[in-house]
Each structure stands twice: as structure tokens, then as C-alpha cells.
FIVO-622894 format. One record per atom (N, C-alpha, C): residue in one letter; x, y, z. Coordinates in steps of 0.2 Angstrom, whole numbers, padded with zeros to 4 digits, always signed. Each point is the difference from the previous one (the first is absolute). Example, Ala and Ser with C-alpha at 12.3 -4.5 7.8 and 13.67 -1.06 7.14 Angstrom:
A+0066-0028+0039
A-0004+0006+0000
A+0004+0006+0000
S-0002+0005-0004
S+0004+0006+0001
S-0004+0005+0003
//
This chain:
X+0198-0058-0110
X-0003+0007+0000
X-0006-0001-0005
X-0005+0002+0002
X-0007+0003-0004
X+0001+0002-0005
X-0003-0002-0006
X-0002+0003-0007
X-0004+0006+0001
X+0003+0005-0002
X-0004+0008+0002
X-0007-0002-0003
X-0004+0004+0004
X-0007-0001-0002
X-0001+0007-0005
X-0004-0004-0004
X-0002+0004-0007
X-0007+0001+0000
X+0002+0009-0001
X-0008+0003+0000
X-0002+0005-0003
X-0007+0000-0003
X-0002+0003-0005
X-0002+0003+0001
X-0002+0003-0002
X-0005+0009+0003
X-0004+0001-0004
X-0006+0002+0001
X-0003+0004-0004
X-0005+0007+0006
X+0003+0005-0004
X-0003+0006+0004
X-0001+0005-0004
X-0003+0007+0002
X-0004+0007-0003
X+0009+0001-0003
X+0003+0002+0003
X+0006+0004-0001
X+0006-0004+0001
X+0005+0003-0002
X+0009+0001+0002
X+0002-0001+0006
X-0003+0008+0005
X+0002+0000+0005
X-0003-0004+0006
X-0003-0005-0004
X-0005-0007+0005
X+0007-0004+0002
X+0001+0001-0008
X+0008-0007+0001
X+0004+0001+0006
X+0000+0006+0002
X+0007+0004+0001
X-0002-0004+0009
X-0008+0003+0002
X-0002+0000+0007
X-0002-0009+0000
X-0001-0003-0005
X+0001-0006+0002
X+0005-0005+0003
X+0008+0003-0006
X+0005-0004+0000
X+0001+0003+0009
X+0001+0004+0000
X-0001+0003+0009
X-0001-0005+0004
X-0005-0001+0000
X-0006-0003+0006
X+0003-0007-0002
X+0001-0003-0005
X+0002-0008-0001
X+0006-0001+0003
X+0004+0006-0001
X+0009-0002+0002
X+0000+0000+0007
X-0006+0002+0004
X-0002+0002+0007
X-0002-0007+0002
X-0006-0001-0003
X-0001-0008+0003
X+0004-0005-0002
X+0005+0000-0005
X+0004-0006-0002
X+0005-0001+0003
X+0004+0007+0002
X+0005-0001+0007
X+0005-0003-0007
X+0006-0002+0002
X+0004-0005-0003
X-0002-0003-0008
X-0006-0004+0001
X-0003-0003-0006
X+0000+0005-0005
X+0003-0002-0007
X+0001+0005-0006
X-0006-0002-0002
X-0004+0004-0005
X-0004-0001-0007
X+0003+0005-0005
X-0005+0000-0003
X-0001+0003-0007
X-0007+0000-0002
X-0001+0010+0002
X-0006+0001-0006
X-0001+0003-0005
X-0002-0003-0005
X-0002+0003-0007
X-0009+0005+0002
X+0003+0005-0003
X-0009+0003+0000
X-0002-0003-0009
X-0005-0003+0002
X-0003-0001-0007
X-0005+0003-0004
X-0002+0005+0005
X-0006+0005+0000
X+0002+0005+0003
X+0000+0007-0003
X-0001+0001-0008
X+0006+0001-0004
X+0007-0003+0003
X+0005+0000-0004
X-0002-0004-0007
X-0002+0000-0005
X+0000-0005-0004
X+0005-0004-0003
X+0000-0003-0003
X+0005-0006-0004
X-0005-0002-0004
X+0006-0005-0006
X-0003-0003-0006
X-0003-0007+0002
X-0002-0001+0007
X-0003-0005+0003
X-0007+0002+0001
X+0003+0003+0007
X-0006+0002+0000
X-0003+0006-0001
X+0002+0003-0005
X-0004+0007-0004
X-0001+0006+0006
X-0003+0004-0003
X+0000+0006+0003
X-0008+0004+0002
X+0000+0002+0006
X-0008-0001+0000
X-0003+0006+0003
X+0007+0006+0000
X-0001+0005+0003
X+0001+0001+0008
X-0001+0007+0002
X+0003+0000+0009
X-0007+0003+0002
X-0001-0001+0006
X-0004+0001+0004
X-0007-0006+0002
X-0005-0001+0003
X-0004-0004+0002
X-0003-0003-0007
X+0000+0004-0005
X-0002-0004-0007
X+0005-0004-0004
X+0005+0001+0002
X+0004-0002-0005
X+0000-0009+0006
X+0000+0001+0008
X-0001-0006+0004
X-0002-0004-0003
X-0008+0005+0000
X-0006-0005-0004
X+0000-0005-0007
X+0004+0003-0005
X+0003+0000-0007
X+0001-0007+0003
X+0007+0001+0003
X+0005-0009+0004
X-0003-0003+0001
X-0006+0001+0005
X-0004-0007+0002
X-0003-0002-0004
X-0003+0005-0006
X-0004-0005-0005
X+0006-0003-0006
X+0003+0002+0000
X+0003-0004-0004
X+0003-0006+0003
X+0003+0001+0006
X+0001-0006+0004
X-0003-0006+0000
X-0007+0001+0000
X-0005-0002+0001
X-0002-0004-0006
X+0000+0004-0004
X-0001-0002-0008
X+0006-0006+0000
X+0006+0000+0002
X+0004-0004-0003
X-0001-0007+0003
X-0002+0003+0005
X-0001-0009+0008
X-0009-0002-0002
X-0004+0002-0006
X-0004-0003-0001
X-0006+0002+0005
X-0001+0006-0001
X-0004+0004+0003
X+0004+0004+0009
X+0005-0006+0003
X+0000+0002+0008
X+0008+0000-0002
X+0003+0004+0006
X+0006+0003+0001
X+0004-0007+0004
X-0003-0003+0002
X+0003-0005+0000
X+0003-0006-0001
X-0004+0002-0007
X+0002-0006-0007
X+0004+0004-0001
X+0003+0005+0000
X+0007+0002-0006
X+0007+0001+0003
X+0001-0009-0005
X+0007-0001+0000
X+0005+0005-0002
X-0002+0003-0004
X+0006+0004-0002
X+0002+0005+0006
X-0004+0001+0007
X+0001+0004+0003
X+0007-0003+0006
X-0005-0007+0002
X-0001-0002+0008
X+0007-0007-0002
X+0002+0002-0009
X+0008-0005+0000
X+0003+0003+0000
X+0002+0007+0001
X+0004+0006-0003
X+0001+0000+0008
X-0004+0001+0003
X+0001+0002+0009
X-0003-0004+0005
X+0003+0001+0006
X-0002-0003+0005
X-0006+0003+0005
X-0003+0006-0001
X-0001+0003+0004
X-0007+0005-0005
X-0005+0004-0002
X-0002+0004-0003
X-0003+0006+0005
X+0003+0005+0000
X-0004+0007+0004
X-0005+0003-0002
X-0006+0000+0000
X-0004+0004-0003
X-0002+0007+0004
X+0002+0006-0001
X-0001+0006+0004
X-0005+0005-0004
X-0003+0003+0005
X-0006+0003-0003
X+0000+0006+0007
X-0001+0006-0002
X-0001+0007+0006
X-0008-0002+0001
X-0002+0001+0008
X-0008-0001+0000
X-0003+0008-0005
X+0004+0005+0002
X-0003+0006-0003
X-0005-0001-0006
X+0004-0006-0006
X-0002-0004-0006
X-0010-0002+0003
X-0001-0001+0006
X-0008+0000-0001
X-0001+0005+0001
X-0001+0004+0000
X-0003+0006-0003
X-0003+0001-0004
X+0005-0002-0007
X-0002-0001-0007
X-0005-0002-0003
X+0000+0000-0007
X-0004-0004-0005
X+0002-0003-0006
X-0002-0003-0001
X+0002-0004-0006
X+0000+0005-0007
X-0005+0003-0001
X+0001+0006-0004
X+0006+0003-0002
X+0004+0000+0009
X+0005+0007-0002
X+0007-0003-0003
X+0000-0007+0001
X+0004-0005-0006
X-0002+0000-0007
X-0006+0002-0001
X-0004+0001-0007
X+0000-0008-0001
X-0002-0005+0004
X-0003-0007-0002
X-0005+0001+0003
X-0005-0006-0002
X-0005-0003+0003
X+0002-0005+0002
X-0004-0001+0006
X+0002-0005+0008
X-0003-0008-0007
X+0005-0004+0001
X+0000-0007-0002
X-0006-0005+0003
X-0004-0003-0003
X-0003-0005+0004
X+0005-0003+0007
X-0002+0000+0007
X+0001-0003+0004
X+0006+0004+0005
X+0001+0008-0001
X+0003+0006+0002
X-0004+0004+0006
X+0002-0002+0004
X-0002+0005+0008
X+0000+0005-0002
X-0007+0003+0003
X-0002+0007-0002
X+0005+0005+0003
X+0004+0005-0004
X+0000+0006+0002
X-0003+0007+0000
X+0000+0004+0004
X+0003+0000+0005
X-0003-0005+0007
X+0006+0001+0006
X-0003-0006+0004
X+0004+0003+0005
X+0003+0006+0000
X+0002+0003+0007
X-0006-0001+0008
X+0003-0002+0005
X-0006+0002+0006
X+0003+0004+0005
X-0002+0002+0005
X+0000+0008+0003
X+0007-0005+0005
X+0006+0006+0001
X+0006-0003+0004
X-0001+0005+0005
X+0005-0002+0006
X-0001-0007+0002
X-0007-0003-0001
X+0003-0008+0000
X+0004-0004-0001
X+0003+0003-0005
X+0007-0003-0002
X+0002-0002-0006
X+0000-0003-0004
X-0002-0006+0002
X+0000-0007-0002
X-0007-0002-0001
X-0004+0007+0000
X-0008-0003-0004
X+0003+0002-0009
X+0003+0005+0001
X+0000+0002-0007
X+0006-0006-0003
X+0005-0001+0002
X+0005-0004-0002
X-0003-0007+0000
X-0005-0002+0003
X-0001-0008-0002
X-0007+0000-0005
X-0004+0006+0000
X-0002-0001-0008
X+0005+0002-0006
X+0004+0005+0002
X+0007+0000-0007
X+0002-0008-0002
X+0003-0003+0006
X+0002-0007-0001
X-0006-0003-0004
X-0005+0000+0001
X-0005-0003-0004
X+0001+0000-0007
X+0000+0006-0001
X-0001+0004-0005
X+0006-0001-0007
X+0008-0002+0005
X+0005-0001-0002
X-0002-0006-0004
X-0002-0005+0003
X+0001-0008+0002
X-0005+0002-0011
X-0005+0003+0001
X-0003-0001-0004
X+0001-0001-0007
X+0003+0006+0001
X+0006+0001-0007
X+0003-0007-0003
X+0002-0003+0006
X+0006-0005-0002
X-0006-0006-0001
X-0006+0001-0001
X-0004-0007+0001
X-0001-0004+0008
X+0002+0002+0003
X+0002-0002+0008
X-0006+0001+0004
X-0001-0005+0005
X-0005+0002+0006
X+0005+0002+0006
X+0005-0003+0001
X+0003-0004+0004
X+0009+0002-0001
X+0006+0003+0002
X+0007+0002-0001
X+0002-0008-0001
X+0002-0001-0006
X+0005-0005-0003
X+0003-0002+0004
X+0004-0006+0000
X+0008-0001+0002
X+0004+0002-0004
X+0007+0002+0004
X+0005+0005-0003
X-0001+0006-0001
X-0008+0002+0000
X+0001+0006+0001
X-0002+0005+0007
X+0002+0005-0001
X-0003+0005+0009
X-0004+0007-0001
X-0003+0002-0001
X-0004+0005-0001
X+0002+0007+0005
X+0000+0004-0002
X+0002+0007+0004
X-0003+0007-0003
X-0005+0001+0007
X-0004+0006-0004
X+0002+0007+0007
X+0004+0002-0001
X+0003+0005+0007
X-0008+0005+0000
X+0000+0002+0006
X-0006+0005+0000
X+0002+0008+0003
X+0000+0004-0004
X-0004+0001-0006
X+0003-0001-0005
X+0010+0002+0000
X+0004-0002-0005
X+0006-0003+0004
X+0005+0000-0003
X+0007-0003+0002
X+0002+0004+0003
X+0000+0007-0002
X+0003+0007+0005
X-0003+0000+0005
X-0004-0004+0003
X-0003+0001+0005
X+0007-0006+0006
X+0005-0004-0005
X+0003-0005+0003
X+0006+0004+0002
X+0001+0006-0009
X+0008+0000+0003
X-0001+0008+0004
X-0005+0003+0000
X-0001+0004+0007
X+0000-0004+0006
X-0002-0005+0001
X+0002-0002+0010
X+0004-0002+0000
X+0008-0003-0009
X+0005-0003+0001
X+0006+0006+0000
X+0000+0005-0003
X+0002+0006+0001
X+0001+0004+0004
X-0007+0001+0003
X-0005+0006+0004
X+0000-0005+0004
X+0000-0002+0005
X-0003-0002+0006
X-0001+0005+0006
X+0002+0004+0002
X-0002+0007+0003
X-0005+0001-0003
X-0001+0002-0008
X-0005+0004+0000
X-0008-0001+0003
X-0003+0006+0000
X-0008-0001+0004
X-0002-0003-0004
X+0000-0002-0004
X-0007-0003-0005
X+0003-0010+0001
X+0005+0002+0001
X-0001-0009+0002
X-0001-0001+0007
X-0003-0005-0003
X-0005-0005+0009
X-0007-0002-0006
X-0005+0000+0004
X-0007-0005-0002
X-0002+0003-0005
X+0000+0006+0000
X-0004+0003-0006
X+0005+0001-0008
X+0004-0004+0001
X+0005+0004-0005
X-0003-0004-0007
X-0002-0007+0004
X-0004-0003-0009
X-0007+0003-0002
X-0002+0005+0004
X-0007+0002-0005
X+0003+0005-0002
X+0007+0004-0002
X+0000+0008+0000
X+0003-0002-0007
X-0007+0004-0006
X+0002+0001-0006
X+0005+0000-0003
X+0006+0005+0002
X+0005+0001-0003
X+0006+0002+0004
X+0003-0008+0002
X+0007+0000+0004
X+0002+0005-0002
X+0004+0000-0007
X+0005+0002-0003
X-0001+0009+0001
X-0004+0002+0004
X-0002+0006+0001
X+0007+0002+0006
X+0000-0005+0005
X+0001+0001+0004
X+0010+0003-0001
X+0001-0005-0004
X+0009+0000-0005
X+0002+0008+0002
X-0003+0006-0005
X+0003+0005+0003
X-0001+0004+0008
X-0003-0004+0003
X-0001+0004+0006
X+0006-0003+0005
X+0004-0002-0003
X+0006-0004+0005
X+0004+0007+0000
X+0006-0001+0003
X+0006+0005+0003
X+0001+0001-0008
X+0003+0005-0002
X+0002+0001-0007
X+0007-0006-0002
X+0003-0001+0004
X+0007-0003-0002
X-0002-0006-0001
X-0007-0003+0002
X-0003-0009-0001
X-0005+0000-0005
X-0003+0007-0002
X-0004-0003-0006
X+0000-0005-0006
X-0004-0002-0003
X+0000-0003-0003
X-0008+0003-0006
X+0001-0005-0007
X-0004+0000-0004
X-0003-0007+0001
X-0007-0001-0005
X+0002-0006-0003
X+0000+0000-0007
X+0006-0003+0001
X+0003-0001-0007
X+0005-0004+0001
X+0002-0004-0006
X+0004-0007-0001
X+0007+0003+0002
X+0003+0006-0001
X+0006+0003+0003
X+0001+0000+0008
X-0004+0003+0004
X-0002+0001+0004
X+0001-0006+0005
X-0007-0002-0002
X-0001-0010+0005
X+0006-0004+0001
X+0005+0001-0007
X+0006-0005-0005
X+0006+0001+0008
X-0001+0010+0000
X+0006+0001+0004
X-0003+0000+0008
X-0005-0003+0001
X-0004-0001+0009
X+0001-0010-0001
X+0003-0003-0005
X-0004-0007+0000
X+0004-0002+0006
X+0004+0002+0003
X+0005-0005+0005
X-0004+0003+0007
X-0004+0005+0001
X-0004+0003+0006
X-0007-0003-0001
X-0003+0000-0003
X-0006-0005-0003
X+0001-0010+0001
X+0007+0001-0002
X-0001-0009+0003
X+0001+0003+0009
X+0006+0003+0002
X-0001+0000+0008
X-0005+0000+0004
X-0006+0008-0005
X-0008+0001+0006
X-0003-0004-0003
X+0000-0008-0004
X-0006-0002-0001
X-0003-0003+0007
X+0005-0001+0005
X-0004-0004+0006
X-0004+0004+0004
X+0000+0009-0003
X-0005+0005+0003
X-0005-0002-0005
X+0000+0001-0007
X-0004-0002-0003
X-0003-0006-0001
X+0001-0004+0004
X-0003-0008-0001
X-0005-0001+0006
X-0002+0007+0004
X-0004+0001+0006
X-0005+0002-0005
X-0002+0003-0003
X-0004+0002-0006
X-0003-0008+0000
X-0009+0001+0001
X-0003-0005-0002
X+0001-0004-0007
X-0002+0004-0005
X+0003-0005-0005
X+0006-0001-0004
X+0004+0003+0004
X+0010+0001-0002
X-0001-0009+0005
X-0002+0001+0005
X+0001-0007+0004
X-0006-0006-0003
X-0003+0002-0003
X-0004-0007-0004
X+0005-0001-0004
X+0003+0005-0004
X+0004-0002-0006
X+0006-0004+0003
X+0003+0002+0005
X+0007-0002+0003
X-0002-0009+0000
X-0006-0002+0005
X-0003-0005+0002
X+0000-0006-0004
X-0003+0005-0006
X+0000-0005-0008
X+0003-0002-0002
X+0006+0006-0002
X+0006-0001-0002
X+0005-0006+0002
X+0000+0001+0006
X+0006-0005+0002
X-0005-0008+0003
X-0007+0002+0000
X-0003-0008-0003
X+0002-0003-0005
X+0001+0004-0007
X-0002-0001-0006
X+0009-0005-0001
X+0003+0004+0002
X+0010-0001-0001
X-0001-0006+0005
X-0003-0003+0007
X+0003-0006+0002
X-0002-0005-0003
X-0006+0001-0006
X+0000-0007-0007
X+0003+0003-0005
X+0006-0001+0000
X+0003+0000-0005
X+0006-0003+0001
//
């Protein structure tokens, strides 16, 4: 039997964990892992860096600090696990560096960097850029997989959930606020989002992820993903 594969997370929130471990349990079938969220749950390892798209930010540069500028020098990361997730909501290009109260570091893809959706994938492959920068990167590391859902992850566990709903099909990755869509279900299937919520749908969420892996960037991730796990 396989050694479970060991993965670390780093994402905006809690209930990322929740939609990740999902979608993982989905494509692994049979094969166990283990993920640790390393962001932004903090530890006496790796510190605490805050939640949401700046606290990300925080992770990569300390990462990055530790690996000698690049995220792919840091041992302390890439010996602990087999696998590194880096997730980031495209909605995140919108922003600016301001509304983190930092100033962009030398060698930091300009924010904002959103482009008009459809596509999605104009906006999500300057995000990627943009991600990568953080970490010292031009290029996704080995061992790690990058994931920037469009516009957010709600938009994943809407078509994993919701698959009826009208707002899933093509357009569902440029529409601002999935999570909008949660209470317009029948009353007895609503939901929030929130870590309560997601915690008690986590067994419907690995089921519909194969609706949500029709989602253009749910399926770069998926693609990655299970690249990433056949080196190891």
C-alpha cells in the first residue's frame, strides 16, 4: 500500500480547507493523504500570517525568505510534504497592494491585473503570475500546484452542490459572487458559507466535484494535481 500523500495548503481561509479536502478525496479514489492547511492556520513553525489574500502574501514571502529569496529553496517546507497547494480567488486581482497596507517588494507583479471575463483565464494567468512573484518564482516549482478558482471556490462548490442551478454552465466563472447564488436554492438545501456549513456538505462536495471539475480552472487544477501526485 502507498504512503498517503502529504499536503499542505496554503489558502485565504478555513473553508478553502474544507472545499479542497473534497475535491482531493475525489481524485484520489482509494489513495489516502493528509492535508495540513499551513496558511493561515498558524503554528510555532510556521507563524501566523493572518487570513485572507494578504495573509497568502505574508506565506510567500516568508517562504521565500527562508528558500534564499525563491520558494523553492525552502526546505523547511518541501521536507515536511510531498505535495505544496498554493490557492489564491482570481476576484484577489482586483486589488491592490495598498489594501494589504504593504508596499509591492521589488520584483512583485503589478496589482491590480484583472482582464475583462470571459475568458477566465486571462485574469487567472496574470493572478498566476502574480502568485508565482510573491514566492520569488517565474515558473510553478516542483511539488508544488497552484490553484486560482475564478472568480472564487464558491463558484466550485455551487456547480458541486447546485448543479441544476442556472447560473452554472459557461458563464458561471465570470459571475462575482457565487456564494450569492447559496440562498436562492429550495429552502431545505440552503446553505452559508461558513466552516459549519461546508464541514456538514464535505461528503456532497467530494461527490459533485466531477460537475465541478467541468469548470475551466477546477480542471487545470484537477489536471495539475494529479500530475503533481504521479512524481511522488
Amino acid at each position: 500500500m502507498s504512503d498517503p500523500v502529504r499536503v499542505a495548503l496554503v489558502a485565504e481561509g478555513p473553508t478553502d480547507r474544507i472545499i479542497m479536502e473534497g475535491a482531493i478525496r475525489s481524485m484520489l479514489g482509494e489513495r489516502t493523504f493528509m492535508l495540513k492547511q499551513i496558511q493561515p492556520e498558524g503554528s510555532l513553525v510556521f507563524g501566523e500570517q493572518g487570513t485572507g489574500w494578504c495573509g497568502v502574501y505574508r506565506w510567500c514571502k516568508q517562504a521565500a525568505l527562508r528558500g534564499n529569496g525563491h520558494l523553492s529553496g525552502d526546505r523547511l517546507v518541501f521536507s515536511t510534504y510531498d505535495l505544496l497547494l498554493l490557492h489564491l480567488d482570481a476576484d484577489v486581482a482586483e486589488n491592490n497592494y495598498k489594501d494589504c497596507g504593504v508596499q509591492p517588494a521589488p520584483g512583485d507583479a503589478v496589482l491590480p491585473c484583472q482582464r475583462p471575463c470571459p475568458p477566465a483565464f486571462d485574469t487567472t494567468n496574470a493572478l498566476r503570475v502574480v502568485l508565482l512573484s510573491w514566492c520569488g518564482e517565474t515558473v510553478v516549482p516542483g511539488k508544488t500546484v497552484v490553484c486560482v478558482p475564478s472568480k472564487s471556490t464558491e463558484a466550485w462548490v455551487l456547480a458541486a452542490l447546485f448543479p441544476e442551478d442556472p447560473a452554472v454552465g459557461p458563464g458561471l466563472e465570470c459571475l462575482a459572487h457565487p456564494e450569492s447564488r447559496f440562498g436562492q436554492q429550495p429552502i431545505s438545501k440552503r446553505i452559508r458559507k461558513s466552516q459549519r456549513d461546508y464541514q456538514d456538505q464535505s461528503d456532497r462536495i467530494e461527490s459533485g466535484w466531477p460537475t465541478a471539475a467541468l469548470l475551466g480552472e477546477a480542471a487545470r487544477f484537477q489536471a495539475d494535481f494529479l500530475q503533481a501526485v504521479q512524481t511522488i
